[in-house]
C-alpha positions as a printed NumPy array, in Angstrom:
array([[ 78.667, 103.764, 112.602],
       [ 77.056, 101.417, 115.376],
       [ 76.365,  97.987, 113.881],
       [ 74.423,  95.186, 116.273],
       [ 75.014,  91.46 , 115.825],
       [ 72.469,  89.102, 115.454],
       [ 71.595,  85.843, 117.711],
       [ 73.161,  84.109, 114.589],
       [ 76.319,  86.477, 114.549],
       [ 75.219,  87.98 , 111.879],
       [ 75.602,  91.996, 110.749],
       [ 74.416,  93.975, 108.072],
       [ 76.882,  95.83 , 106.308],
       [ 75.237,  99.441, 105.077],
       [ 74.135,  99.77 , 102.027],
       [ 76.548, 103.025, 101.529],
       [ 80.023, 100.727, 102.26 ],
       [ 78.686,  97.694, 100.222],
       [ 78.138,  99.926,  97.098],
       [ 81.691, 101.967,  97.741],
       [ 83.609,  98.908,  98.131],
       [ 81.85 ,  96.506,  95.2  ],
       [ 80.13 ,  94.081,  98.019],
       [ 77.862,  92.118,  95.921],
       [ 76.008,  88.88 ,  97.434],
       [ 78.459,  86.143,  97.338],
       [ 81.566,  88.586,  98.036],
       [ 84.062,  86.55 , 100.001],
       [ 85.641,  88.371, 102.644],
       [ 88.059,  88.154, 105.495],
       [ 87.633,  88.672, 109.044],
       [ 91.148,  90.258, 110.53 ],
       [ 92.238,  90.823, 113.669],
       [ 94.641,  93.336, 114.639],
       [ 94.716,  93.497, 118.355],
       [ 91.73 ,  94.238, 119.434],
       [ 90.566,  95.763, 116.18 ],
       [ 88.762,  93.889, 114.046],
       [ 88.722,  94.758, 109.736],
       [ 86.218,  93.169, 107.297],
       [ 88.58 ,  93.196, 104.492],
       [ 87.299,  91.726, 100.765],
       [ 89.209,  88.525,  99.933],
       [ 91.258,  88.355,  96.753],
       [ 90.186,  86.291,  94.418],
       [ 93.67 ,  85.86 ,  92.617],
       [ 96.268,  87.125,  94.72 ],
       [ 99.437,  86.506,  93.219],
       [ 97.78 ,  88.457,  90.08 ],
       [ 96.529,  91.063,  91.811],
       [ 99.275,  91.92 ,  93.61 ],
       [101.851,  91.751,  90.353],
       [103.444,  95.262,  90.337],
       [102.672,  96.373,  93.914],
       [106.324,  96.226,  94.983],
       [107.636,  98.117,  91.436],
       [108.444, 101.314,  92.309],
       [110.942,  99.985,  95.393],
       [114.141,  99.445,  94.895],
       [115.062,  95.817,  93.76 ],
       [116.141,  93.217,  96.443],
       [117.721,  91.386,  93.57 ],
       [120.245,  93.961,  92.863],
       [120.846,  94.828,  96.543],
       [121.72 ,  91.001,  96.795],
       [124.177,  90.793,  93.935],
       [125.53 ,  94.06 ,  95.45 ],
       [125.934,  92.616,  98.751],
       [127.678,  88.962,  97.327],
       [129.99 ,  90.98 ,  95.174],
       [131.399,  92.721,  98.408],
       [131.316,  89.142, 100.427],
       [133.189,  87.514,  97.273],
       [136.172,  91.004,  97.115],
       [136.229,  90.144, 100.871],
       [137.34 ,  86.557, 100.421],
       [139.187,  87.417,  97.519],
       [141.493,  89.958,  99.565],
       [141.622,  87.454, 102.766],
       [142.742,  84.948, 100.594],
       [145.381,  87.142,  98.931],
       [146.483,  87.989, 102.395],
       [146.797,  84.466, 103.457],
       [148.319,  83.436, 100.543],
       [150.741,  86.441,  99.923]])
C-alpha cells in the first residue's frame, strides 16, 4: 500500500490497519528504523507489565547460572586439592 506524506510530514494511516491494530486518536506510537526500513510500531503503555511472561517458556538463565558457578566452584575445589595435596 502506497502512502504520500504531507508538506507537514504527515500520513494517513488506512482506516483497515488502524481498526486491525486498535489505533484510536491519541495512540502513541514509535517510529523504528531498521536499516533502511522503517516500522510504525504502537508504543507500550506499561512495558515491564506487558512484557511479564514473554520469556516463560525458555529455559531459565538463573538455573543455567547456578549450573555454571557450581562447575567454576568443583573446579577450584579440585585445583586447590591438587595444590594442596
Amino acid at each position: 500500500m502506497n502512502l504520500t506524506i504531507s508538506n507537514k510530514g504527515w500520513i494517513v494511516i488506512p482506516a483497515e490497519f488502524r481498526k486491525k491494530y486498535n489505533l484510536l486518536p491519541g495512540t502513541q506510537v514509535i517510529v523504528v528504523d531498521y536499516g533502511g526500513v522503517l516500522s510504525i510500531v504502537p508504543a507500550m503503555q506499561n512495558p515491564i507489565k506487558q512484557g511479564r511472561g514473554l520469556l516463560k517458556d525458555l529455559p531459565s538463565l538463573t538455573d543455567d547460572l547456578r549450573k555454571e558457578r557450581a562447575g567454576e566452584f568443583a573446579r577450584e575445589e579440585t585445583r586447590a586439592n591438587q595444590l594442596n595435596g
